[in-house]
MMTF fields as JSON, N, C-alpha, C and O atoms, coordinates in Angstrom:
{
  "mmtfVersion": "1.0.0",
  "mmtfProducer": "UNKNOWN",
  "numBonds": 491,
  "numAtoms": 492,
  "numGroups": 123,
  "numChains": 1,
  "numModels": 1,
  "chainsPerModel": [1],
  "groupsPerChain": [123],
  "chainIdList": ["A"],
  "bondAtomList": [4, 2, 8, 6, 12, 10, 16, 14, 20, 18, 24, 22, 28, 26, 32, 30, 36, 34, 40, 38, 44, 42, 48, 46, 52, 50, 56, 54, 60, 58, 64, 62, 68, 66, 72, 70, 76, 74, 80, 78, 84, 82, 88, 86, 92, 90, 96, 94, 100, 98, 104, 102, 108, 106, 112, 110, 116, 114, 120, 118, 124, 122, 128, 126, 132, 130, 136, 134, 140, 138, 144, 142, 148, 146, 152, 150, 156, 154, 160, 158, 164, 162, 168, 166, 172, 170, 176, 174, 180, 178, 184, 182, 188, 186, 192, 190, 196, 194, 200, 198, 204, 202, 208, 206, 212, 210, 216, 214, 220, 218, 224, 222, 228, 226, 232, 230, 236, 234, 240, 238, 244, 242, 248, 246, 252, 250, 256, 254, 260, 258, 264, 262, 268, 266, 272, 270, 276, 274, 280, 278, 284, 282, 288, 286, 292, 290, 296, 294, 300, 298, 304, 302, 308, 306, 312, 310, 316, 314, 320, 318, 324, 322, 328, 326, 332, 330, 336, 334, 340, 338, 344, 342, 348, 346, 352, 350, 356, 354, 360, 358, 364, 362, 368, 366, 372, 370, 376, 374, 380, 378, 384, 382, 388, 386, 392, 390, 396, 394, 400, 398, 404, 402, 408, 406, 412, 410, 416, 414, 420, 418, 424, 422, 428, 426, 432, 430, 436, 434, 440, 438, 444, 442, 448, 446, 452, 450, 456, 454, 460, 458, 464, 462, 468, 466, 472, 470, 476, 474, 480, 478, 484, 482, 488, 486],
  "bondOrderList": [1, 1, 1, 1, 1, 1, 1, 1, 1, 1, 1, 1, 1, 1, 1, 1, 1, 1, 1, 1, 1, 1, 1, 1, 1, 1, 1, 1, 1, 1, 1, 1, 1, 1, 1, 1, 1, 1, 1, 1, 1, 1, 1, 1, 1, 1, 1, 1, 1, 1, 1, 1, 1, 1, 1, 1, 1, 1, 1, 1, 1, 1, 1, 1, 1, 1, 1, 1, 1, 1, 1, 1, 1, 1, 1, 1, 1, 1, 1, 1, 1, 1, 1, 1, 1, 1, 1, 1, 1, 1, 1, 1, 1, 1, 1, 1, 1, 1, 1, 1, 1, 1, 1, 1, 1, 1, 1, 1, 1, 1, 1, 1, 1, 1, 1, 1, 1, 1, 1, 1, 1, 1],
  "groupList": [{"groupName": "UNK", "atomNameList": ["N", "CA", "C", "O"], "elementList": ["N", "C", "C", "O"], "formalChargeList": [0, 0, 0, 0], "bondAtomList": [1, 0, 2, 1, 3, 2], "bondOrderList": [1, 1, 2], "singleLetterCode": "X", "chemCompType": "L-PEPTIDE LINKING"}],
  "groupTypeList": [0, 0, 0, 0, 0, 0, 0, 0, 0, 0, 0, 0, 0, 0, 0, 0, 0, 0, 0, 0, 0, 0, 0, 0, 0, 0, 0, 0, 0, 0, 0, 0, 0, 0, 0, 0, 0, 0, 0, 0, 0, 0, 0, 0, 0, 0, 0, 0, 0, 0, 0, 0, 0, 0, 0, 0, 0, 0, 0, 0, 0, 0, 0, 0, 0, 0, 0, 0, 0, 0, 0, 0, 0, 0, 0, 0, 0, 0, 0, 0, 0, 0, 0, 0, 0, 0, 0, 0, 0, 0, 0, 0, 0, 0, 0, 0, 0, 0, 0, 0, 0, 0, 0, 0, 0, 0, 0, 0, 0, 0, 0, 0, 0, 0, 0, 0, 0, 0, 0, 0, 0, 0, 0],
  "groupIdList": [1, 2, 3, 4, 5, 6, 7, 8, 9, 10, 11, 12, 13, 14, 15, 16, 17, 18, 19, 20, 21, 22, 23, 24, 25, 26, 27, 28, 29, 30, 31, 32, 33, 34, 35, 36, 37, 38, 39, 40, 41, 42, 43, 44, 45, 46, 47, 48, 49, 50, 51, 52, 53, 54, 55, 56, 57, 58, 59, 60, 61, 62, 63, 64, 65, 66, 67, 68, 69, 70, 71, 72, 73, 74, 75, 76, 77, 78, 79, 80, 81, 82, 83, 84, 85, 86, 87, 88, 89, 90, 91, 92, 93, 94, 95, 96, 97, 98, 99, 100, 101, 102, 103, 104, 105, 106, 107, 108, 109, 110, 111, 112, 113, 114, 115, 116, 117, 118, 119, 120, 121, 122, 123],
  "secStructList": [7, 2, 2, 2, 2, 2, 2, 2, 2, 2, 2, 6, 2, 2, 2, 2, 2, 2, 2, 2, 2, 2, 1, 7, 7, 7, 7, 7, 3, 3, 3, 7, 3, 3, 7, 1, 1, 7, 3, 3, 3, 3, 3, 3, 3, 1, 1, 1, 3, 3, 1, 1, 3, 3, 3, 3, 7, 6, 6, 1, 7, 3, 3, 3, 3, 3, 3, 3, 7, 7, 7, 1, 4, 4, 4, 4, 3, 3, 3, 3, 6, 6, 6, 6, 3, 3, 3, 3, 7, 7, 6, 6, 7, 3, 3, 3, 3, 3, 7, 7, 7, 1, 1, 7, 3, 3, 3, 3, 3, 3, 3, 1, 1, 1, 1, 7, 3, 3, 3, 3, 3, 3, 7],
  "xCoordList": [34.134, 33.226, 32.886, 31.791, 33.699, 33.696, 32.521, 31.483, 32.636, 32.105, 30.577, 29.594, 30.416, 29.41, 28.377, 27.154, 29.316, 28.708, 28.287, 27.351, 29.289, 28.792, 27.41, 26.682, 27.2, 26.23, 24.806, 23.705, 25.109, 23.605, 23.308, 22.335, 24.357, 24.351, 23.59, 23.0, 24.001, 23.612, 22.139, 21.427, 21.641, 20.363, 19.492, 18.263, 20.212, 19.066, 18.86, 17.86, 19.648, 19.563, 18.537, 17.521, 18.753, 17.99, 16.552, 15.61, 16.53, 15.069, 14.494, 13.295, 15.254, 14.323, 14.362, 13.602, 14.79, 14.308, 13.391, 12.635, 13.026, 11.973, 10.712, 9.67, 10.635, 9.824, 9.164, 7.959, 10.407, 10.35, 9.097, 8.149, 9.583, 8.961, 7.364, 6.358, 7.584, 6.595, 5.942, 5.074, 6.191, 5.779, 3.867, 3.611, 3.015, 2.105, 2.108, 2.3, 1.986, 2.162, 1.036, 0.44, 0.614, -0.038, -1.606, -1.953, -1.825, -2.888, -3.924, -4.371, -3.972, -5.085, -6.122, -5.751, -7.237, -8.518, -8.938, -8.98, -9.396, -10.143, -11.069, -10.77, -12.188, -13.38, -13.084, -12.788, -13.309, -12.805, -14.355, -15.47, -14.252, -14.934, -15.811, -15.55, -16.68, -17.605, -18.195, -18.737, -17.939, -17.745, -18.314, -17.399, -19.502, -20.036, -19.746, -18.764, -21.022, -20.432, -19.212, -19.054, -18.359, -16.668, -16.415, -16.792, -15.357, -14.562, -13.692, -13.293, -12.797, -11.441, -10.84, -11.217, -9.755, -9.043, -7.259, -6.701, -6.796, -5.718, -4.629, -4.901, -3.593, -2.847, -0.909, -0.21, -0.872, 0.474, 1.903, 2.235, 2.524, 3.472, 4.876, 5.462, 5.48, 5.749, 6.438, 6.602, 7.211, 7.666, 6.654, 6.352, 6.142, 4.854, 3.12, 3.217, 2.326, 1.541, 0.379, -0.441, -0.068, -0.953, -2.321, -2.389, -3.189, -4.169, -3.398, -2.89, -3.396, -3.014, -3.915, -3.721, -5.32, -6.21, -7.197, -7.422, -7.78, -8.627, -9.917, -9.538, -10.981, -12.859, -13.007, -12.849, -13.744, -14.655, -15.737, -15.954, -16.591, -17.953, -17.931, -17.123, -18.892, -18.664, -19.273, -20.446, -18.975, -19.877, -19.635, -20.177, -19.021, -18.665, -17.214, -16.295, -17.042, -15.537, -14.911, -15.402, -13.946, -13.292, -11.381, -10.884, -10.694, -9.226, -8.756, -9.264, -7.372, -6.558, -5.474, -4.902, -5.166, -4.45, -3.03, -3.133, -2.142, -0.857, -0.043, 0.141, 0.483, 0.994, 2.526, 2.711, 3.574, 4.973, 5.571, 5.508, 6.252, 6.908, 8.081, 8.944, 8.542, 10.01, 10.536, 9.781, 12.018, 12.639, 12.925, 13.022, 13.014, 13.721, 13.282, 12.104, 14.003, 14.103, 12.571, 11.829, 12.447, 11.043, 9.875, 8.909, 9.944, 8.813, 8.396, 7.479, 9.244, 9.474, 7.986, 7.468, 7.627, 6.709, 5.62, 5.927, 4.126, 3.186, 2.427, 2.479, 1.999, 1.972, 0.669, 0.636, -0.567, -1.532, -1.92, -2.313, -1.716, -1.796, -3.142, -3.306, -3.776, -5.333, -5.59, -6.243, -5.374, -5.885, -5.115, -5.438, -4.163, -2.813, -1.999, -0.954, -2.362, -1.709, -0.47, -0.419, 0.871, 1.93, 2.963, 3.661, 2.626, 3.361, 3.902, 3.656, 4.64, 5.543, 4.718, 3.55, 5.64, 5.115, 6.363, 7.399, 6.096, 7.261, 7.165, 6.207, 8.228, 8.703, 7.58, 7.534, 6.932, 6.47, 5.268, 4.787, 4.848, 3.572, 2.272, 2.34, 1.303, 0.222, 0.023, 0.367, -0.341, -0.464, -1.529, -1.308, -3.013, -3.895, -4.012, -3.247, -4.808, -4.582, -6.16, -6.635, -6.709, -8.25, -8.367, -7.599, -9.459, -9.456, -10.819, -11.931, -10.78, -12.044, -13.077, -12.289, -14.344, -14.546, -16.122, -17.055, -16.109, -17.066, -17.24, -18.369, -16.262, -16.022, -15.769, -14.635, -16.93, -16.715, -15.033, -14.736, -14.333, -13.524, -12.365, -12.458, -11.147, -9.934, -8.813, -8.445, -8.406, -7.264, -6.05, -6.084, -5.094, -3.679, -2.72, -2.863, -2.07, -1.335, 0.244, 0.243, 1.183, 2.609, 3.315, 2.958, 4.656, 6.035, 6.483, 6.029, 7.438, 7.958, 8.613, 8.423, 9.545, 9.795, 9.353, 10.028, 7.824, 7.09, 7.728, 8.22, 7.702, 8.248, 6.967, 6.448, 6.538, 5.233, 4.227, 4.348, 2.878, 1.966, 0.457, 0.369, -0.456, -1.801, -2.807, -2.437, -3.947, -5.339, -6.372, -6.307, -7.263, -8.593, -9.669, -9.777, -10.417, -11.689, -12.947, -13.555, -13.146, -14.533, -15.868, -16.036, -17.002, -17.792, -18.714, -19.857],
  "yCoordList": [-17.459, -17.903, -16.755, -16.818, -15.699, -14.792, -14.033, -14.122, -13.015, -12.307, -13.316, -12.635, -14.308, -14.874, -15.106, -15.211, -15.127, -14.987, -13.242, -12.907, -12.498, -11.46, -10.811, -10.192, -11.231, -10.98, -11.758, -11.221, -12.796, -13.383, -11.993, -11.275, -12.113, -11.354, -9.811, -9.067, -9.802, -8.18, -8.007, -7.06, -9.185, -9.393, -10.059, -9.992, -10.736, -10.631, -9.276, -9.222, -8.375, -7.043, -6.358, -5.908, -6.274, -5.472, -6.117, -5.459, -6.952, -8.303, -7.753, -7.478, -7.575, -7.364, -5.645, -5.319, -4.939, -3.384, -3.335, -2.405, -3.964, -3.667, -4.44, -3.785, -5.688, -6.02, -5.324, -5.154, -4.829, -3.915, -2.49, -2.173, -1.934, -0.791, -0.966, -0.257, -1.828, -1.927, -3.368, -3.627, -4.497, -5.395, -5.318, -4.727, -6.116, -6.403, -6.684, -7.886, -6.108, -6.526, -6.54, -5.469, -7.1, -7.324, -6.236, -6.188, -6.037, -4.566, -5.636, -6.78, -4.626, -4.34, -3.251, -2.099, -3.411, -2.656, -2.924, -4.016, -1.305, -1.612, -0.285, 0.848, -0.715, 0.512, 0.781, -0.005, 2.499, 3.3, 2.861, 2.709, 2.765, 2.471, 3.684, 4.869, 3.237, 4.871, 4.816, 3.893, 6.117, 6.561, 7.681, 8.503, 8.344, 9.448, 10.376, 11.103, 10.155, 10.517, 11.48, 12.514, 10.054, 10.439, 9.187, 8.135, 9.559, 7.746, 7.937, 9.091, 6.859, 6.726, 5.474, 4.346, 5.773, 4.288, 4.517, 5.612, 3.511, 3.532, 2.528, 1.582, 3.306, 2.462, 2.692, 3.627, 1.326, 1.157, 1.261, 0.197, 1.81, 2.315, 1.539, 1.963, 0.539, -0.554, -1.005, -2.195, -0.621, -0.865, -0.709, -1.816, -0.012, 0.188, 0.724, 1.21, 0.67, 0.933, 0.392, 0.213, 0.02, -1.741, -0.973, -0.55, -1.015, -1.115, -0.014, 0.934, -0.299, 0.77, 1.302, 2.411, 0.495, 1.565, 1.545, 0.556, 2.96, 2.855, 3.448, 4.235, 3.473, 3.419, 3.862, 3.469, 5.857, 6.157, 6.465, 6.401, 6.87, 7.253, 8.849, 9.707, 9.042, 10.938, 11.621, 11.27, 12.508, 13.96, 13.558, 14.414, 12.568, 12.031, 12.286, 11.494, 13.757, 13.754, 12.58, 11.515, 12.747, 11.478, 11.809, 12.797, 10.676, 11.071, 9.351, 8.373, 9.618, 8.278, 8.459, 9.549, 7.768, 8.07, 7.058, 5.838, 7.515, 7.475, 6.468, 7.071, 5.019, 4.419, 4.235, 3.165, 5.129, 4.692, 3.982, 4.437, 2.723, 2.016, 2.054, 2.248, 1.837, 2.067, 3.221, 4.158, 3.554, 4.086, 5.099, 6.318, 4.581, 4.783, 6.212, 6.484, 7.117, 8.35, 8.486, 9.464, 7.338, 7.625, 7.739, 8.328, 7.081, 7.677, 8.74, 8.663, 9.776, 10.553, 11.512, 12.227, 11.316, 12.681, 11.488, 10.381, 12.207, 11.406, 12.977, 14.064, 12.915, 13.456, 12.869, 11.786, 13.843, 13.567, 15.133, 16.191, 14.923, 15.541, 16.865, 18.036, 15.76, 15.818, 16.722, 17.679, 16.805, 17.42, 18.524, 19.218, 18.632, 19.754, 19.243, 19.826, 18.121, 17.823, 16.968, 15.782, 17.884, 17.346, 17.476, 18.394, 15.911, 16.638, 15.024, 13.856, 15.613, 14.751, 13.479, 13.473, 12.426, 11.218, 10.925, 10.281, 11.354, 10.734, 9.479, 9.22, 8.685, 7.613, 6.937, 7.587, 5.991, 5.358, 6.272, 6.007, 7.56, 7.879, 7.538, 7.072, 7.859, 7.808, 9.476, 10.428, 9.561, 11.086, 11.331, 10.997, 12.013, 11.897, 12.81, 13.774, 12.725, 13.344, 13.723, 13.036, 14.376, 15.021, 15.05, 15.793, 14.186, 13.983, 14.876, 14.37, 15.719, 16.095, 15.043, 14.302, 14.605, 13.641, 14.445, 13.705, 15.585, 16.265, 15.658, 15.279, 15.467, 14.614, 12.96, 12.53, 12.137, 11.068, 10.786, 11.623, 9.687, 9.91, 8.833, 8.667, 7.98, 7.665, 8.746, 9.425, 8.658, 9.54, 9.347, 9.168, 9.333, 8.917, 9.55, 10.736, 8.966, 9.606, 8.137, 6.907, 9.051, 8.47, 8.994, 9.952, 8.327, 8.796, 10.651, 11.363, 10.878, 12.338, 11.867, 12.524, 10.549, 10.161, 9.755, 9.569, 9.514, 8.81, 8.009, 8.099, 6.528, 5.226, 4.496, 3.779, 4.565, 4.09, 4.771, 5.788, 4.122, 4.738, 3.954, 2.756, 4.85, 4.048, 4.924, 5.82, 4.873, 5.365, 5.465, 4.807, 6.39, 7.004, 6.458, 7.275, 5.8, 5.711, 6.464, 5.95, 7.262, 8.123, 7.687, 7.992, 6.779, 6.741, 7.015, 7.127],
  "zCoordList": [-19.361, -18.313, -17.359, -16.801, -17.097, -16.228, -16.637, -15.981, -18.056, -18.967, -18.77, -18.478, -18.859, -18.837, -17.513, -17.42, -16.691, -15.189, -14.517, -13.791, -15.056, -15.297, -15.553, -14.777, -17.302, -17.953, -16.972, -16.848, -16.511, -16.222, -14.709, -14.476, -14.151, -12.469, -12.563, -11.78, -14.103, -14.41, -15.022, -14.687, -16.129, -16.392, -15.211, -15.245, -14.114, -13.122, -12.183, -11.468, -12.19, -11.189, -11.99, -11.46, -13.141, -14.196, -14.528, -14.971, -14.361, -14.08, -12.755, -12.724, -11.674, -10.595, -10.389, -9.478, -10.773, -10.843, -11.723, -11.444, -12.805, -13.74, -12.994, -13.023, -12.35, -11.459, -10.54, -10.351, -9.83, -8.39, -8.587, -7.868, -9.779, -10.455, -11.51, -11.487, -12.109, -13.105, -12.855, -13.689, -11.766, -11.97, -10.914, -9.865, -11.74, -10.525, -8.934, -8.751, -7.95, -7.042, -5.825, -5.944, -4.975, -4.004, -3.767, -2.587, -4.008, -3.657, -2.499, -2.577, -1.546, -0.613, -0.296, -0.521, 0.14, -0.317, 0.959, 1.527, 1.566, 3.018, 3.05, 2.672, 3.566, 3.518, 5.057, 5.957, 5.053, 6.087, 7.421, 6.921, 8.44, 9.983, 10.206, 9.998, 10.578, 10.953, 12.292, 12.9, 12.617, 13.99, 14.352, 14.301, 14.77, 14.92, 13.629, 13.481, 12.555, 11.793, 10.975, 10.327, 11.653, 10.93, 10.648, 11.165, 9.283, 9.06, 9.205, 9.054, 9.615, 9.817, 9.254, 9.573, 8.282, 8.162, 8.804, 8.876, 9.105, 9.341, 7.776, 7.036, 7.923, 6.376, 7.443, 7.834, 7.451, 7.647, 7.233, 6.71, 7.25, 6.035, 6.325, 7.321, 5.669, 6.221, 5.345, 5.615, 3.968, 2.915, 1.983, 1.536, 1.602, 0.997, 1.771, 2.898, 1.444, 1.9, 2.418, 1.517, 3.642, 4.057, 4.943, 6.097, 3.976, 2.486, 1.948, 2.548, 0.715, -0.406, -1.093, -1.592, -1.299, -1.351, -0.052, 0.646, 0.136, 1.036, 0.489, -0.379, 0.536, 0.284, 1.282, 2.438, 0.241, 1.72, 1.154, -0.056, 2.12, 1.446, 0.743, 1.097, -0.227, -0.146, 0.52, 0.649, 1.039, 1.647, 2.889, 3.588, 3.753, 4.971, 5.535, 5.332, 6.448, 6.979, 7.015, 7.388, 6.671, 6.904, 6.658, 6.117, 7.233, 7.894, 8.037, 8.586, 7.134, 6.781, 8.01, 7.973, 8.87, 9.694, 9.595, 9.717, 9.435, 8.605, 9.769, 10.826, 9.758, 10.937, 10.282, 9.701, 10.322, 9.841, 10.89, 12.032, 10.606, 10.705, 10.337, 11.192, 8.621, 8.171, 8.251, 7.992, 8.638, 8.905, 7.738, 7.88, 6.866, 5.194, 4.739, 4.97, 4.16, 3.494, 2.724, 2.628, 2.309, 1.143, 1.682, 1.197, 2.871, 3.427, 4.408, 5.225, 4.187, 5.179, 4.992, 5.849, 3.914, 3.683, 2.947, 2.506, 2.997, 1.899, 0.93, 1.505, -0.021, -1.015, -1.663, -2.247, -1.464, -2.034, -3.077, -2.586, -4.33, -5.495, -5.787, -6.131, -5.396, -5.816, -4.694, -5.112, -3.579, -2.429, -1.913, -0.949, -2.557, -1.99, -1.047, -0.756, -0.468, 0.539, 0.736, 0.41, 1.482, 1.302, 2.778, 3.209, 3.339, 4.872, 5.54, 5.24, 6.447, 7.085, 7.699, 8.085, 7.678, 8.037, 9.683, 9.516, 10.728, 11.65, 12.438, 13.166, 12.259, 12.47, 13.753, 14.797, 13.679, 15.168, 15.915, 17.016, 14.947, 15.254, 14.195, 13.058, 14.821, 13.92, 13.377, 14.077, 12.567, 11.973, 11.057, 9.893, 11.412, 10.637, 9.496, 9.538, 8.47, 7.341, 6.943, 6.038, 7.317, 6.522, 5.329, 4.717, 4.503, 3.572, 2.5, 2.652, 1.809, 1.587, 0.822, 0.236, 0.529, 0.703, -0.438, -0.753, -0.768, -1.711, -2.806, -3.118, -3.529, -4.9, -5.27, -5.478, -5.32, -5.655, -6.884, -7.737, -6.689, -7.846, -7.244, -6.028, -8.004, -7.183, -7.328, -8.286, -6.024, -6.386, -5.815, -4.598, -6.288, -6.015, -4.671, -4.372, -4.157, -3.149, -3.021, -3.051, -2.9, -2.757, -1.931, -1.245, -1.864, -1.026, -1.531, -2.426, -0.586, -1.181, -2.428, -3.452, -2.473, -3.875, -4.924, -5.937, -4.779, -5.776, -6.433, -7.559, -5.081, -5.367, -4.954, -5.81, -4.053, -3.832, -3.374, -2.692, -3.809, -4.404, -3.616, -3.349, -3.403, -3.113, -3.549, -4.307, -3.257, -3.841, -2.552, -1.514, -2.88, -2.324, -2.929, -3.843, -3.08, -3.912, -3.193, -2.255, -3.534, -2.94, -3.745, -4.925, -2.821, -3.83, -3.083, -3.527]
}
């Protein structure tokens, strides 16, 4: 009975890391505010990322301005690939991020751990 209570305790941990990682989850989508021509979106960082994707226009400066909340190691830094850009996120500020905005295209951006993940759509 033990061995058996075991086994289920261990196929549900292993059920919810494969969830956690690979399962569908929630996505939000928000087009960036325009403001003398500049856009700005704000994305909350909050256990993930709130919008995870953000829509800007192309050829239009524009700047994702970074709102951390959680405390947690993974989000200490954000990491956008595509753009070179790789810099600190500190705790309870806002921190803006210039986005070049030349190239229509989506493009990916995550944690320093690349645990979580959101998108750019430039169109």
């Amino acid at each position: 009975m033990e061995k058996l209570l075991v086994a289920i305790g261990a196929a549900l941990v292993v059920g919810s890391i494969v969830w956690w990682f690979f399962g569908k989850h929630t996505t939000t989508e928000k087009e960036a505010d325009m403001s003398n021509d500049m856009q700005e979106v704000t994305v909350t960082v909050s256990g993930g990322y709130t919008p995870n994707t953000v829509v800007l226009r192309q050829g239009v400066p524009a700047k994702i301005v970074f709102e951390r909340k959680d405390p947690s190691g993974c989000f200490n830094e954000v990491v956008f690939p595509d753009f070179g850009v790789h810099e600190e996120l500190p705790v309870g500020d806002k921190h803006p991020i210039a986005i070049d905005t030349s190239k229509p295209g989506e493009y990916t951006y995550a944690c320093g751990m690349n645990m979580f993940h959101g998108k750019v759509v430039i169109k």
